[in-house]
C-alpha positions as CSV (number, residue, x, y, z in Angstrom):
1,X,-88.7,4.5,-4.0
2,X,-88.4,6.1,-7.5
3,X,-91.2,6.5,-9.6
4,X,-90.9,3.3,-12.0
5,X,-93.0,4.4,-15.8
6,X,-95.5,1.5,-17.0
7,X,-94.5,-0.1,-20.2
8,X,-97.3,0.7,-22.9
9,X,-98.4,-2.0,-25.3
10,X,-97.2,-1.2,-29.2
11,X,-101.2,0.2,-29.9
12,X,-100.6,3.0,-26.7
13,X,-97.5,3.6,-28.4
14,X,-99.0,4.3,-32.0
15,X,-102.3,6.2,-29.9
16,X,-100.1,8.7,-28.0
17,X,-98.3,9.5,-31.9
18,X,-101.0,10.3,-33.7
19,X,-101.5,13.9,-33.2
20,X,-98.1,14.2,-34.8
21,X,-99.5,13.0,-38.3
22,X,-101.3,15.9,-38.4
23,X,-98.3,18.2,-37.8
24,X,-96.2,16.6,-40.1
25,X,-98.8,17.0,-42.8
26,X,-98.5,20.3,-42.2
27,X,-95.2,20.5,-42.8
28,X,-95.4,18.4,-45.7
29,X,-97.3,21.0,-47.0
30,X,-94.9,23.6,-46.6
31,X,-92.1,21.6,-47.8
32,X,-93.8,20.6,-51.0
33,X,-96.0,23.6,-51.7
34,X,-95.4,27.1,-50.0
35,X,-92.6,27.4,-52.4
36,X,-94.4,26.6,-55.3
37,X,-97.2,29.3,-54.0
38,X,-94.2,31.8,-53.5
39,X,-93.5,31.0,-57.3
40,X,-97.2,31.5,-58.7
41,X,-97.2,34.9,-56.8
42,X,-94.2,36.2,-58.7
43,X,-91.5,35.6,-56.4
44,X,-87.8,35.1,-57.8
45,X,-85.5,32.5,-56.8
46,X,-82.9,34.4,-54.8
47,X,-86.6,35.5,-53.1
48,X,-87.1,32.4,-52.0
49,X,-84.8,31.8,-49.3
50,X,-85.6,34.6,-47.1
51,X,-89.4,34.1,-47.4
52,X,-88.8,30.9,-45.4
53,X,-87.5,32.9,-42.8
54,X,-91.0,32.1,-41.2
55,X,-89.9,28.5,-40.0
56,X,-86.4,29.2,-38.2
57,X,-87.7,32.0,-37.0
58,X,-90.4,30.7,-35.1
59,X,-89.0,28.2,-34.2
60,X,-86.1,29.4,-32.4
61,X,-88.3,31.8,-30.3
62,X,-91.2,29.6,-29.7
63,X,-90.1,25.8,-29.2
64,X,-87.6,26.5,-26.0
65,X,-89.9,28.9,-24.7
66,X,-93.1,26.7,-25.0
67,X,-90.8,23.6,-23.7
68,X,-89.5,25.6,-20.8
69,X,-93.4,26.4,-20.2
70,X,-94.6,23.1,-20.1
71,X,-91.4,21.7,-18.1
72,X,-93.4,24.1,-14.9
73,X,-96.9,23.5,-16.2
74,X,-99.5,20.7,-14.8
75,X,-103.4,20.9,-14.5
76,X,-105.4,17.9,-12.7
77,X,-107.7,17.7,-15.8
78,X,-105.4,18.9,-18.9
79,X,-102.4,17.6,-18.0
80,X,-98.3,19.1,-18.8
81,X,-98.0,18.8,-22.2
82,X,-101.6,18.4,-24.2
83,X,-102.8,22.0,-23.8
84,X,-99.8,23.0,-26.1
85,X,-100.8,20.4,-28.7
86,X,-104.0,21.6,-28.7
87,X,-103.7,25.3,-28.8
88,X,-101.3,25.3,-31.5
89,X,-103.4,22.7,-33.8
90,X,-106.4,25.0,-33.6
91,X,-104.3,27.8,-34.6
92,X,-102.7,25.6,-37.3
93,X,-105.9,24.8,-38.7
94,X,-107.1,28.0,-39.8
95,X,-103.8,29.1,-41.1
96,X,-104.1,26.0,-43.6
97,X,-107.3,26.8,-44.3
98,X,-106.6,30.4,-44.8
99,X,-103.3,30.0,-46.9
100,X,-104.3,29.2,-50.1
101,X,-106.4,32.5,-50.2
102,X,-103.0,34.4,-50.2
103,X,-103.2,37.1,-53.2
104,X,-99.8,38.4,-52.5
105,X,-96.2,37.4,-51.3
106,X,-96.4,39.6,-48.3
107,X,-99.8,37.8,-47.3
108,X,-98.7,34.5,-47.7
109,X,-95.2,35.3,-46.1
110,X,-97.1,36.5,-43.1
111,X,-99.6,33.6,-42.9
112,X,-96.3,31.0,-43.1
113,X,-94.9,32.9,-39.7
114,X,-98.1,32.4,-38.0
115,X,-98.7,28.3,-39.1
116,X,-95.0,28.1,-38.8
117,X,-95.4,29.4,-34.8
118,X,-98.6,27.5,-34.6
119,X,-96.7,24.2,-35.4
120,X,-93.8,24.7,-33.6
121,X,-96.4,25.2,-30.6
122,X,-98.0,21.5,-31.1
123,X,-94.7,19.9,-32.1
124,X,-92.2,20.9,-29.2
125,X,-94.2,19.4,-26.9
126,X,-94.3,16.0,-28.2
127,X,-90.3,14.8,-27.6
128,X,-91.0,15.6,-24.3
129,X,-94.3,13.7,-24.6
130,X,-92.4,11.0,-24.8
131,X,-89.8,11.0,-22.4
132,X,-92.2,12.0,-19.7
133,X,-94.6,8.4,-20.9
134,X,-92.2,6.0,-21.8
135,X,-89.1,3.9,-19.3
136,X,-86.0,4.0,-20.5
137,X,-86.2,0.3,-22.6
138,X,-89.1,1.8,-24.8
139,X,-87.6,5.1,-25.9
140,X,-86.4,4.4,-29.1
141,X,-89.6,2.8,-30.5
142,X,-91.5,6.0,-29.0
143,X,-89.5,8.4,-31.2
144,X,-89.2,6.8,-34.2
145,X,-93.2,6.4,-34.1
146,X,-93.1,9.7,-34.6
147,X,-90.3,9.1,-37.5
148,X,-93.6,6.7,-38.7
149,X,-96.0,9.4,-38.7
150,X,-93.4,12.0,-40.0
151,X,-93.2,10.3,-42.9
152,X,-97.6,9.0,-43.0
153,X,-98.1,12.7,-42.5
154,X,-95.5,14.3,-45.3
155,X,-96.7,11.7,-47.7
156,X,-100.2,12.0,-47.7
157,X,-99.9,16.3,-48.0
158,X,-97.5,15.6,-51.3
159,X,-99.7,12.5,-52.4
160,X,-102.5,14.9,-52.3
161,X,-101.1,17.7,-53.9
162,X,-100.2,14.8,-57.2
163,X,-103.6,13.7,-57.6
164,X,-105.9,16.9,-56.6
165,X,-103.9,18.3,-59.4
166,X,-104.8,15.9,-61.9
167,X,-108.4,16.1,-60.9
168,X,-108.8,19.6,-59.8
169,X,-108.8,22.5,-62.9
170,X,-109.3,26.2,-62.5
171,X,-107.9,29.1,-60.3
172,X,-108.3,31.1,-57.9
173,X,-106.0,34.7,-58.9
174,X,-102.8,32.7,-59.3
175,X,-103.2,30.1,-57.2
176,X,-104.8,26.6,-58.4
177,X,-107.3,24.8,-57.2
178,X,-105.7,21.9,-56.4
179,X,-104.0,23.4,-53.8
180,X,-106.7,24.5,-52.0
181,X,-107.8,21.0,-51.7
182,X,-104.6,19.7,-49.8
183,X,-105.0,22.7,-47.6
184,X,-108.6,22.2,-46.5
185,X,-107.4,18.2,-46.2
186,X,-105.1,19.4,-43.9
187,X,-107.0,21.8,-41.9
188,X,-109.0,18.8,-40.9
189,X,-105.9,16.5,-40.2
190,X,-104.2,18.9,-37.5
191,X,-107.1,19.3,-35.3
192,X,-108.7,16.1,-36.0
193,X,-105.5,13.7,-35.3
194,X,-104.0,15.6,-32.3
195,X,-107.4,15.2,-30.4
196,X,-107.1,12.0,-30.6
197,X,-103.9,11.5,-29.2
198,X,-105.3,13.9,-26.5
199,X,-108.2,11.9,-25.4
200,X,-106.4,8.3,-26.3
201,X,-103.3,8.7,-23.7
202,X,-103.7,10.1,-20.4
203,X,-99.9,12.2,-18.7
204,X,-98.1,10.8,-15.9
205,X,-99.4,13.6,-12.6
206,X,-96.5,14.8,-10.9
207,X,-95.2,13.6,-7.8
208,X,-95.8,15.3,-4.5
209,X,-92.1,16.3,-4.5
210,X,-92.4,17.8,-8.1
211,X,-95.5,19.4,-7.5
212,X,-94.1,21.7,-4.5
213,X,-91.2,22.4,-6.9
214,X,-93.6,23.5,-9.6
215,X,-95.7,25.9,-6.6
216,X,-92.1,27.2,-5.3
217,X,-90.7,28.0,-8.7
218,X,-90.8,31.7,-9.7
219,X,-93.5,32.8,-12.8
220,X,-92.1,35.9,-13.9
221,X,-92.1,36.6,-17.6
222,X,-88.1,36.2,-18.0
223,X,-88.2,32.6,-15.9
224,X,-88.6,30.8,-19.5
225,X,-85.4,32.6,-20.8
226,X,-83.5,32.1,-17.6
227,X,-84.2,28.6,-17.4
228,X,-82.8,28.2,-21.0
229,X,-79.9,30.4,-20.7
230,X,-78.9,27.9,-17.5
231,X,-79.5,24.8,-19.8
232,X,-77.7,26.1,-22.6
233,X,-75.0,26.7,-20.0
234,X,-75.1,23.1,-18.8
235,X,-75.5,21.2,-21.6
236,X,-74.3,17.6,-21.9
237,X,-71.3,17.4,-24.8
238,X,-73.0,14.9,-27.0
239,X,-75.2,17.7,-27.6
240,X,-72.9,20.5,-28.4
241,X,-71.4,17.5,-30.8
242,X,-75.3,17.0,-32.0
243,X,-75.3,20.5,-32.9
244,X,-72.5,20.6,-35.3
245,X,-74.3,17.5,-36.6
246,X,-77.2,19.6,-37.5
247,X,-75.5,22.7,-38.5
248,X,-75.1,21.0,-42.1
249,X,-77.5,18.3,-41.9
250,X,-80.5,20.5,-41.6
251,X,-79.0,23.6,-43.7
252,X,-78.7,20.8,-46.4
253,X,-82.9,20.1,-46.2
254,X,-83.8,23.4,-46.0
255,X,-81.7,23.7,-49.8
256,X,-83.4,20.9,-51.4
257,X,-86.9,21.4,-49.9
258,X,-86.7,24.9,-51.4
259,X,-85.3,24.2,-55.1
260,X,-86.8,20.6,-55.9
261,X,-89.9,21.6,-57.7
262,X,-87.1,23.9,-60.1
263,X,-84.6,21.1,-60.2
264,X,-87.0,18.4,-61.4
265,X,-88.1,21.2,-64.0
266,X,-85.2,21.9,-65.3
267,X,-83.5,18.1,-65.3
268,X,-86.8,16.5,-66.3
269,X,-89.2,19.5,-68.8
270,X,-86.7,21.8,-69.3
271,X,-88.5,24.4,-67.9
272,X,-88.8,27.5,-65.3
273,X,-92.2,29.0,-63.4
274,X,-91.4,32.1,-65.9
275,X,-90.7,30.1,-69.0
276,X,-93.7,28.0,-69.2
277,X,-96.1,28.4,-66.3
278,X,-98.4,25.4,-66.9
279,X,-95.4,23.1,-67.5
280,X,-94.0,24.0,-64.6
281,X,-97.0,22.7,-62.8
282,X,-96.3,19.5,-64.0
283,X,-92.6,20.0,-62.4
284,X,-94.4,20.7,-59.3
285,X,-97.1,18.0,-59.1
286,X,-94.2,15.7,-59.7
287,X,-91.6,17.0,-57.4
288,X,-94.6,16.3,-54.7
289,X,-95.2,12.3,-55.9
290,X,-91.4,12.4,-55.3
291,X,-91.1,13.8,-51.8
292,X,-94.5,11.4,-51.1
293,X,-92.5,8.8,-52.1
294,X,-89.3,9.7,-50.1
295,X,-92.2,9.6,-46.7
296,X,-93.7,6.7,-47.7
297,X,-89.9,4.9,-47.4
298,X,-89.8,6.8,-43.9
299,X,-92.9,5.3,-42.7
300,X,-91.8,2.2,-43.6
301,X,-88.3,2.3,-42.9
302,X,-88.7,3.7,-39.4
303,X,-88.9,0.5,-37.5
304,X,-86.5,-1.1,-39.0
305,X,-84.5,1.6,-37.6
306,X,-85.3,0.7,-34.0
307,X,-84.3,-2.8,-34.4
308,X,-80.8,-1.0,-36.1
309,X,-80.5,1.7,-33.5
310,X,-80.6,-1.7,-30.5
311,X,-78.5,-3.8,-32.3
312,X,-75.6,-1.1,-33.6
313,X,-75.9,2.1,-32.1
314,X,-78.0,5.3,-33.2
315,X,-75.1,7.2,-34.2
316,X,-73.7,4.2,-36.8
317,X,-77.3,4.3,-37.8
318,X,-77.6,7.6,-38.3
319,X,-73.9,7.8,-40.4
320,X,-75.1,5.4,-42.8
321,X,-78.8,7.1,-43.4
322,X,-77.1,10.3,-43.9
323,X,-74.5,8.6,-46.3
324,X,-77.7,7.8,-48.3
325,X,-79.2,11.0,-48.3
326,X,-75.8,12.3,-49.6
327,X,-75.0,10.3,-52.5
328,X,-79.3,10.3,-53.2
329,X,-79.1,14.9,-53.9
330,X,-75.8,14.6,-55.5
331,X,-77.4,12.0,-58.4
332,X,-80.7,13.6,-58.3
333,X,-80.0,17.0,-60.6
334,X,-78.5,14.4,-63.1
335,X,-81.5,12.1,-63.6
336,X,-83.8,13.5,-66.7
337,X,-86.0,9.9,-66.2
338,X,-88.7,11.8,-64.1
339,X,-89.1,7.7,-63.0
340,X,-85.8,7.3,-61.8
341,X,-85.7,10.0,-59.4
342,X,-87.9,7.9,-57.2
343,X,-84.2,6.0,-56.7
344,X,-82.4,8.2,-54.9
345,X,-85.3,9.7,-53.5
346,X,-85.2,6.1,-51.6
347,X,-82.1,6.6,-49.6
348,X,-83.4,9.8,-48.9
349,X,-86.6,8.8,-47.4
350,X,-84.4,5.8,-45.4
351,X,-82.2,9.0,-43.8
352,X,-85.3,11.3,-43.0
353,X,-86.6,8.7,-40.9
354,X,-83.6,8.6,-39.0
355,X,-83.3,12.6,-38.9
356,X,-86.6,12.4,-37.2
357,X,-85.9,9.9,-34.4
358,X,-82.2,8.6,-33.8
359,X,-80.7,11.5,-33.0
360,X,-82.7,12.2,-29.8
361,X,-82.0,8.4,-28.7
362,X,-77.8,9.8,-28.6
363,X,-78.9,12.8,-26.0
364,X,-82.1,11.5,-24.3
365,X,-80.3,9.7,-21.4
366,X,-78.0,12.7,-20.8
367,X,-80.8,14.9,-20.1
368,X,-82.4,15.0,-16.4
369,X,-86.0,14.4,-16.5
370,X,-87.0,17.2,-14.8
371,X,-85.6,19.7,-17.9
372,X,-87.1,17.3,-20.5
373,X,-89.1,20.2,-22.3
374,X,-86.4,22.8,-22.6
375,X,-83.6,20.2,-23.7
376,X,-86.0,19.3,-26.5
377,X,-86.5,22.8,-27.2
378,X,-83.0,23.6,-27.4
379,X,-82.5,20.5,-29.8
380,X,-85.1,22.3,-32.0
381,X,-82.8,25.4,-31.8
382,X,-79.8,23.0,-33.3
383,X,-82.4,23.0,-36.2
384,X,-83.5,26.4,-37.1
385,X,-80.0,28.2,-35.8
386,X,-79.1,25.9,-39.3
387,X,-82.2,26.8,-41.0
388,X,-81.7,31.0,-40.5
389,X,-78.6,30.8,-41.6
390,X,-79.7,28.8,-45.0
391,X,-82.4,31.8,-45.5
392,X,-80.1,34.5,-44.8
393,X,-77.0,33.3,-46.5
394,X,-77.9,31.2,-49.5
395,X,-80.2,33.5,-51.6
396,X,-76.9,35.3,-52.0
397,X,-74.9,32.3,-52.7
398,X,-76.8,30.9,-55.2
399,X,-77.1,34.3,-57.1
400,X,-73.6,34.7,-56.5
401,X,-71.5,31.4,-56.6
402,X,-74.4,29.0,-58.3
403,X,-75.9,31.3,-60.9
404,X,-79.5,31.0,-59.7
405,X,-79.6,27.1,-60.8
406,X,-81.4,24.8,-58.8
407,X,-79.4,22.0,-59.6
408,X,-76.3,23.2,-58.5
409,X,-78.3,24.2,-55.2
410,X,-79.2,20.3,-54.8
411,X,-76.0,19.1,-55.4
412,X,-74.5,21.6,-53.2
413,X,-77.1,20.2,-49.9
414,X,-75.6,17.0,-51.1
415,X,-71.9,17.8,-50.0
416,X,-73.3,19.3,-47.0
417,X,-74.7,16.3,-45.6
418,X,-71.4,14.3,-46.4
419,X,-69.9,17.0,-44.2
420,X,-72.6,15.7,-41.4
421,X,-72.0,12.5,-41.9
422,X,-68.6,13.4,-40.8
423,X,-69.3,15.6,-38.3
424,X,-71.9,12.6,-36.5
425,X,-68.6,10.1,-36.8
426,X,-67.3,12.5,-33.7
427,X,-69.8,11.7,-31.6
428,X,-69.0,8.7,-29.2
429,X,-71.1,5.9,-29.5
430,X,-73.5,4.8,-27.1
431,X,-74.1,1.1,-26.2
432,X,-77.5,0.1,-27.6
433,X,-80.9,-0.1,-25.4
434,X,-83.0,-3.3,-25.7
435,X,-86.0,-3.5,-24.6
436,X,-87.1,-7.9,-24.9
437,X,-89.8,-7.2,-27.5
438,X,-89.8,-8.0,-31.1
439,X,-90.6,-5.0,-33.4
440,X,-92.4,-4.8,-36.4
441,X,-90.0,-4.4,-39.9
442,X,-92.6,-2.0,-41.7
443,X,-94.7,0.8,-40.9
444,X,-98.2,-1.9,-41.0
């Protein structure tokens, strides 16, 4: 008879998630504050793209590769997936810790490829985490936990930043002290968090059939490229549809993550990093209250978004989150009410929750079990393909076609994620999952 997965109660569920607040906060931190380190160390706008080549990068090479690794790895005591979440939060750790040190672009451009690979190591993992734990009927309340802690994690690293600057004075070089103290925060939430989803939720051991497979199959260095050049050349459509999805979507993110600090100076203080340095920090402190407030709707948005996902269908879900994001950047330049950009910022935080979770729940059932960790790695590649192209392609177009204005680069993510929202209306619909348990509205 088939292996049938246990259900887990709601509490397994959150337990098994946690390590993923620690990730996120990470990335939090290089959402809201690597570019604004990039700034304080002299770099120019057009600069700015390509020094996030880091993240694409790394994440392109490393997430298949590790997935495809931990699709043939088990270990009686340390299980399939966990020793990845582990290696790469130690790893994350001290490049947090280390980051703020930075006394030059090239040292903080090569410390962001090194926590960039470090967190794609943890994260890639942890889709697959989930599939491999959780039947069929529980799916969509397992990823968009992780939409939950996405947005716990983001918030508190750009929450952080916001009041450690009002608290925290002096400098180190260029670099304030403030941000030293969301660095070291987060140090200790990357290693701290993932161990305890390591020692809270014990992997489901192969079965004896899987467990010859994994003996008989080949460990040669080029197996992990093989076995993602096959998958590639199998892939289920709704994926290849996916992809288009995220060719906008996500080169639409990586454009407002990297000019929102500018944008909000210029809209709100009328100001540049070169203009006036110290008001700028006030642009900077704010753009991160903003983006904690945009997580802080994605944590509690994201299970309203299961009960959505059940009742409609992810992809209808995910067009009208995406519709929200879209109108949200094409206001946001306009507002000069540094208050009011918490509005838009509201959609924005609805549609990141559902950038974080729903789409898996349109591919996860097209994907054989056994492949799990590569399919979620070649997702990931969806996301940085987008992301390489945004760092190689846009420092020229906003020199070029947007005359080095931020605002014009916000509104121009905007029309891109209408063109996803599009793009997602081509996928066809599946019929909803339900699972017979009631689910919580809010992220409590």
């Amino acid at each position: 008879m088939p292996f049938i997965k246990p259900r887990l109660s709601f509490l397994q569920i959150i337990n098994m998630n946690v390590g993923f607040f620690g990730i996120q906060y990470s990335f939090g931190l290089q959402q809201s504050a690597v570019n604004p380190i990039y700034d304080f160390l002299g770099a120019h706008p057009d600069q700015i793209p390509l020094l996030n080549l880091a993240g694409p990068v790394t994440g392109l090479l490393i997430q298949p590769i590790i997935g495809t690794l931990s699709d043939k790895t088990w270990h009686p005591r340390w299980g399939r997936r966990k020793p990845y979440f582990f290696i790469g939060a130690i790893f994350c750790s001290l490049c947090l810790f280390a980051y703020p040190f930075s006394s030059s672009l090239w040292m903080a451009g090569g410390l962001l490829w090194v926590l960039d690979a470090a967190n794609n190591t943890a994260m890639e993992p942890y889709r697959a985490f989930i599939a491999d734990k959780l039947p069929e009927p529980q799916l969509a309340t397992g990823f968009l936990t992780q939409s939950f802690f996405t947005g716990l994690g983001i918030t508190l690293a750009n929450v952080s930043l916001f009041l450690f600057q009002k608290v925290i004075t002096g400098k180190h070089g260029s670099i304030p002290y403030w941000v030293f103290g969301s660095f070291l925060l987060g140090s200790v939430c990357s290693i701290s968090s993932v161990l305890w989803s390591i020692t809270k939720t014990p992997e489901i051991p192969p079965t004896p059939e899987e467990l010859v497979a994994l003996k008989a199959s080949n460990k040669s260095f080029f197996d992990p490229f093989i076995e993602i050049a096959h998958a590639i050349k199998d892939m289920p459509q709704v994926m290849w549809q996916l992809a288009l999805v995220y060719l906008f979507q996500w080169y639409a993110l990586f454009c407002y993550w990297q000019n929102a600090s500018k944008s909000i100076g210029l809209s709100v203080w009328k100001t540049t990093p070169t203009k006036n340095p110290m008001l700028y920090e006030e642009a900077v402190g704010w753009a991160s209250l903003v983006n904690g407030w945009y997580n802080v709707v994605t944590f509690l948005s994201a299970f309203g978004l299961v009960w959505l996902a059940k009742k409609y269908s992810p992809k209808f879900v995910h067009v009208a989150c995406l519709m929200l994001a879209a109108i949200g950047l094409l206001t946001f330049p306009h507002i000069q009410n540094k208050y009011l950009l918490f509005l838009p910022m509201t959609g924005f935080g609805i549609a990141w929750a559902s950038m974080m979770g729903v789409p898996y729940l349109m591919v996860v059932n097209k994907i054989p079990k056994e492949r799990y960790g590569v399919y979620m790695g070649i997702i990931n590649m969806m996301i940085v393909v987008p992301m390489i192209l945004q760092t190689t392609t846009f420092g020229y177009v906003l020199q070029h076609f947007l005359g080095n204005d931020s605002e014009k680069a916000i509104t121009f993510a905007g029309v891109f994620l209408l063109i996803a929202c599009f793009a997602t209306m081509l996928i066809k619909a599946e019929k909803p999952i339900t699972d017979g348990i009631s689910m919580p509205m809010t992220g409590h």
